[in-house]
Kinemage of the C-alpha trace (Angstrom):
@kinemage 1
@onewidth
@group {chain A} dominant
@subgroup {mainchain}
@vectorlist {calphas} color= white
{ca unk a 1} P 0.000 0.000 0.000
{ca unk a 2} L 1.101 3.365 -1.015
{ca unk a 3} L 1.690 5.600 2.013
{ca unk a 4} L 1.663 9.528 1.058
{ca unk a 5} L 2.879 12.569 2.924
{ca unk a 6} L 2.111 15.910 2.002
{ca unk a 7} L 4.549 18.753 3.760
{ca unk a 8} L 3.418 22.096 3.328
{ca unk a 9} L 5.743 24.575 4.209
{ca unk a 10} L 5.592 28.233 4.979
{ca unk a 11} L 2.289 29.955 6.554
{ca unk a 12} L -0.687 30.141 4.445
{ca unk a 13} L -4.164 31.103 4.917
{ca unk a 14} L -5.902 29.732 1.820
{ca unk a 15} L -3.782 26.837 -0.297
{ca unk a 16} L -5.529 25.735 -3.373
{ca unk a 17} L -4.005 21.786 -4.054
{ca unk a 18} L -2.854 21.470 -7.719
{ca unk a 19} L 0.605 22.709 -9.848
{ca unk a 20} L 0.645 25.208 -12.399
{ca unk a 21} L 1.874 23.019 -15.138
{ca unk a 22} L 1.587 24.513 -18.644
{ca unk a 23} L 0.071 21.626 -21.428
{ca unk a 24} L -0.965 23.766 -23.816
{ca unk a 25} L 0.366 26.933 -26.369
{ca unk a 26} L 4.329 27.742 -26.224
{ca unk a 27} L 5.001 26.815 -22.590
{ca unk a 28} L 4.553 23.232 -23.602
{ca unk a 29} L 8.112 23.660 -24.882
{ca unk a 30} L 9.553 24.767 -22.269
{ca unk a 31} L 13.045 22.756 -20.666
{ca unk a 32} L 13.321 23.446 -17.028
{ca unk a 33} L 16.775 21.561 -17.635
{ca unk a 34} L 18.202 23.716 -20.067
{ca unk a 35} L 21.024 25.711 -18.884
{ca unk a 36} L 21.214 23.384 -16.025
{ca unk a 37} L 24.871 21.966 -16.556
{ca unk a 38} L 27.723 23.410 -17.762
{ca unk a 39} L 28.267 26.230 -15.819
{ca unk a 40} L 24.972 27.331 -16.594
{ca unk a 41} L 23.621 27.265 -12.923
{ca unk a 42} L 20.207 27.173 -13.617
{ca unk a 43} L 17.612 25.529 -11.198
{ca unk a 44} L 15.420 22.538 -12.213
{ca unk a 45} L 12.390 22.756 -9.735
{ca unk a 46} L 9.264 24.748 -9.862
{ca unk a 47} L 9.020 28.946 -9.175
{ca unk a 48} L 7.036 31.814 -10.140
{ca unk a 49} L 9.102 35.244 -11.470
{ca unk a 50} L 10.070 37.043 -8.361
{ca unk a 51} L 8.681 34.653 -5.566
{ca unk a 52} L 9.929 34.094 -2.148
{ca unk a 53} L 10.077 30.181 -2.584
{ca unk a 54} L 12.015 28.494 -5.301
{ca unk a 55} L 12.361 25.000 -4.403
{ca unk a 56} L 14.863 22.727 -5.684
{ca unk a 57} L 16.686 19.295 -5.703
{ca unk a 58} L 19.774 19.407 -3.946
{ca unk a 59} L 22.639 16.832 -4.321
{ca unk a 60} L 25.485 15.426 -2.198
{ca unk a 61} L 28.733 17.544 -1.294
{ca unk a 62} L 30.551 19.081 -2.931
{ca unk a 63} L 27.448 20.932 -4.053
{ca unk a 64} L 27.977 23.330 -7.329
{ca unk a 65} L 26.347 26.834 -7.147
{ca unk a 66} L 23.183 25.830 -7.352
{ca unk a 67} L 22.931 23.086 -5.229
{ca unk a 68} L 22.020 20.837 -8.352
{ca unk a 69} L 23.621 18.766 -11.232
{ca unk a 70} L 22.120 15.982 -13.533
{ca unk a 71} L 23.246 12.646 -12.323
{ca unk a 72} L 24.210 13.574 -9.147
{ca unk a 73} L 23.197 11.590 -6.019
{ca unk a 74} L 20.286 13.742 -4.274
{ca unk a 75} L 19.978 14.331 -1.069
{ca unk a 76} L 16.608 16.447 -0.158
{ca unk a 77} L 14.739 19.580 -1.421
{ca unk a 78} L 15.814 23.219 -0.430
{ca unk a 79} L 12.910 25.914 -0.322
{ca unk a 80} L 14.846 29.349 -1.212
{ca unk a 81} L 17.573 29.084 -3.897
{ca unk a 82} L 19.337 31.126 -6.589
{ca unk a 83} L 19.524 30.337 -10.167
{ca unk a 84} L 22.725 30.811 -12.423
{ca unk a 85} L 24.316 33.373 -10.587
{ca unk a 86} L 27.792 31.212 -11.234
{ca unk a 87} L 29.584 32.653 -7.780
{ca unk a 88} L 29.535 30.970 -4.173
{ca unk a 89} L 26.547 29.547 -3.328
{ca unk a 90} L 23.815 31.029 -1.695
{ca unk a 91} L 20.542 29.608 0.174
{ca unk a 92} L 19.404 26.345 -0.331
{ca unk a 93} L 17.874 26.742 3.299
{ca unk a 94} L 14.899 24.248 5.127
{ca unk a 95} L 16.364 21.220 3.088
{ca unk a 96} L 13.770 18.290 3.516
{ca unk a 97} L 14.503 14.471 2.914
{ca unk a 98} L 12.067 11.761 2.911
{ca unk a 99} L 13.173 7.951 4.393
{ca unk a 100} L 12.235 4.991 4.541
{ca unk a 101} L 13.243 2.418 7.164
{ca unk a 102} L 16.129 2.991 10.016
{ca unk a 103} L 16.478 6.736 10.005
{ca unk a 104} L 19.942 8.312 9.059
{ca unk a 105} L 20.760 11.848 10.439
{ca unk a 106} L 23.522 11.977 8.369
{ca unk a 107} L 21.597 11.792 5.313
{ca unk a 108} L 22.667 9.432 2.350
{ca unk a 109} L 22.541 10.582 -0.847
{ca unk a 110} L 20.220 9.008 -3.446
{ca unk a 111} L 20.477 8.184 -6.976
{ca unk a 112} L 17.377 8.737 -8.772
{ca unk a 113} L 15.404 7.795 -11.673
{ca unk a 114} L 12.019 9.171 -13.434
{ca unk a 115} L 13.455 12.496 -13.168
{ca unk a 116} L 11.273 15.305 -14.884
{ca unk a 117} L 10.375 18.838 -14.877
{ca unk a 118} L 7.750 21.152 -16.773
{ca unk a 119} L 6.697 24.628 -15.745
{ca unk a 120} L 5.433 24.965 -12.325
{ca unk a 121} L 6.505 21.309 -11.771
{ca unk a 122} L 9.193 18.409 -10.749
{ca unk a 123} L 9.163 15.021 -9.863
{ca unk a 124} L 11.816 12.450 -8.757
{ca unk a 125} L 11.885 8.885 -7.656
{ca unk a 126} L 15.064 8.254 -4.903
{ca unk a 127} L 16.064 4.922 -5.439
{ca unk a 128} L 17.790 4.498 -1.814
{ca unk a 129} L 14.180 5.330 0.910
{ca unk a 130} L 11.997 4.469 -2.863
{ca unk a 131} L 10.344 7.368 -2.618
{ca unk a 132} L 8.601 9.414 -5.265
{ca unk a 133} L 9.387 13.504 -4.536
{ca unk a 134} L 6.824 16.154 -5.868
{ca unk a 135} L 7.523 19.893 -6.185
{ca unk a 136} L 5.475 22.781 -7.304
{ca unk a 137} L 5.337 26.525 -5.602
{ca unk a 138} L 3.387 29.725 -5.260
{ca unk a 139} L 4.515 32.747 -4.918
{ca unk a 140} L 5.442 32.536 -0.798
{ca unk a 141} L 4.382 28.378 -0.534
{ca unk a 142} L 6.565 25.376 -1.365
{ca unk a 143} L 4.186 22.208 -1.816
{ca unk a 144} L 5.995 18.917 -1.423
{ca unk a 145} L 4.380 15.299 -1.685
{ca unk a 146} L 5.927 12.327 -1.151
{ca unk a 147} L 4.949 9.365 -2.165
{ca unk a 148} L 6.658 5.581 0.017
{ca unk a 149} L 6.687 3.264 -2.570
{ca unk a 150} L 6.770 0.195 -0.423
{ca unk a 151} L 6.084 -1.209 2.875
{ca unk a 152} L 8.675 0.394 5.030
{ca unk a 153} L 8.505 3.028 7.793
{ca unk a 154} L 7.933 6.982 6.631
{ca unk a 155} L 10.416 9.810 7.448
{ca unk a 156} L 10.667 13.127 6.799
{ca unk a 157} L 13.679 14.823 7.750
{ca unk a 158} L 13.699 19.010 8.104
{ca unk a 159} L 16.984 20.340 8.297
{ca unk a 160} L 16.968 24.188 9.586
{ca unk a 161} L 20.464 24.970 9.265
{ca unk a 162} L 20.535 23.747 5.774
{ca unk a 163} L 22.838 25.970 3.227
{ca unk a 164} L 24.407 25.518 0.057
{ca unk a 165} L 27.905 24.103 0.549
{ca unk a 166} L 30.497 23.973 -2.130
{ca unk a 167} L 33.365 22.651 0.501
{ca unk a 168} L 35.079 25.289 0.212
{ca unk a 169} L 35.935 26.136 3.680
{ca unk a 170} L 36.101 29.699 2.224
{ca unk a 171} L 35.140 32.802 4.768
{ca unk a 172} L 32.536 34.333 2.666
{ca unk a 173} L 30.776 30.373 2.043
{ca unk a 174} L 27.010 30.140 3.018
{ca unk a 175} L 26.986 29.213 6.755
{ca unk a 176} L 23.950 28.964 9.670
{ca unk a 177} L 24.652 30.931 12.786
{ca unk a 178} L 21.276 29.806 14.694
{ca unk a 179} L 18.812 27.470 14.444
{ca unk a 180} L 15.497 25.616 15.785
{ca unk a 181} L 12.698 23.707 14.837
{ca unk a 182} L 9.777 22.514 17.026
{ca unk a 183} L 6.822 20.070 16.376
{ca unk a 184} L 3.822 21.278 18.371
{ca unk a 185} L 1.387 18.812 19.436
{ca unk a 186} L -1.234 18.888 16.345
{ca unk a 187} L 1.218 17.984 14.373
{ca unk a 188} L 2.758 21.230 12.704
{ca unk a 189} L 6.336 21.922 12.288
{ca unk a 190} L 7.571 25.728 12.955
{ca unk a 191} L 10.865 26.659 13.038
{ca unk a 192} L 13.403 29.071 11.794
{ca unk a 193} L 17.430 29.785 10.763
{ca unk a 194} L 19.694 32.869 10.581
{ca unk a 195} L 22.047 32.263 8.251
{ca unk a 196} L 25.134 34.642 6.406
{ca unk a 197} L 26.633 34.329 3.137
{ca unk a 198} L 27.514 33.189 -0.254
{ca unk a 199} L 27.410 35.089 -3.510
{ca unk a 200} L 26.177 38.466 -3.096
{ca unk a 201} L 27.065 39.896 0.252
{ca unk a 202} L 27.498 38.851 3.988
{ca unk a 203} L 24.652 40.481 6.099
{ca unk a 204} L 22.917 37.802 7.881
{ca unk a 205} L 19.189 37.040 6.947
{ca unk a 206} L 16.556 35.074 9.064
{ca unk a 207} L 13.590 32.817 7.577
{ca unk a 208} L 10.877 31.830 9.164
């Protein structure tokens, strides 16, 4: 039996359930993996022009710029990210990982197949937890689904003082400098992170 988890994250008042995936006119053309490789920097995952949230697949250290490259072991989904910008990386922030079975704090990256992405839309399968992954956005909402493929225990792991990482060990690399998350007793997960740098500047920024 399929098990599915929906994790909504972000404050909302009024969520209408559904992506914003284009199937007709030009957008049906559209290659959210163009530009992705090759020093292109671009992101994969789901975002409207302008929006707070722009969620994204994030693979396993060392991370490039983005936070994402095709073929690369995955190892969660970031809410806030930066697209092409080509200098140290920046964001990548709330990173959450579905599991399946014993749970691993130190999470193991995944390889992946059924990997695809139209406008307002991405989808993965993890081969490791066999888990299918579902992104879209709004403007200030990142929607995730995930779907356990088989029989085994369901985990979802938040990381708050998530950040992209290039290994650097550079000064000016994205860092966390506080962080907390606490699951209240209906079930809903608040939490927050201050966090400094990356490409851009160093002033330290705080999400909720």
């Amino acid at each position: 039996m399929k098990t599915t988890l929906k994790i909504l994250l972000w404050s909302i008042a009024v969520l209408v359930i559904g992506t914003v995936q284009a199937r007709s006119g030009n957008a049906q053309y559209v290659d959210p993996f163009l530009g992705v490789d090759g020093g292109g920097n671009v992101l994969p995952g789901p975002c409207l022009p302008f929006s707070l949230v722009r969620i994204n697949p994030v693979v396993e250290l060392p991370q490039p710029t983005s936070g994402y490259q095709t073929g690369k072991p995955l190892i969660g989904f970031v809410q806030t990210n930066v697209s092409g910008t080509g200098g140290g990386g920046r964001y990548g922030n709330f990173m959450v990982s579905p599991q399946s079975g014993i749970v691993e704090v130190d999470i193991p990256a995944s390889r992946t197949r059924e990997e695809q992405a139209s406008i307002g839309y991405y989808s993965v399968v993890l081969e490791r937890s066999n888990v299918r992954a579902e992104l879209t956005s709004t403007e200030k909402v990142g929607i995730q689904r995930f779907t356990f493929l088989d029989e085994r225990e369901a985990h979802v792991l938040i990381s708050a003082s998530s950040v992209i990482d290039r290994f650097r060990n550079r000064g000016t690399d994205g860092r966390c400098l506080d962080s907390g998350i606490r699951i209240r007793e209906d079930g809903t997960v608040t939490g927050f992170a201050t966090l400094q740098g990356g490409w851009g500047h160093m002033q330290p920024y705080t999400l909720y």
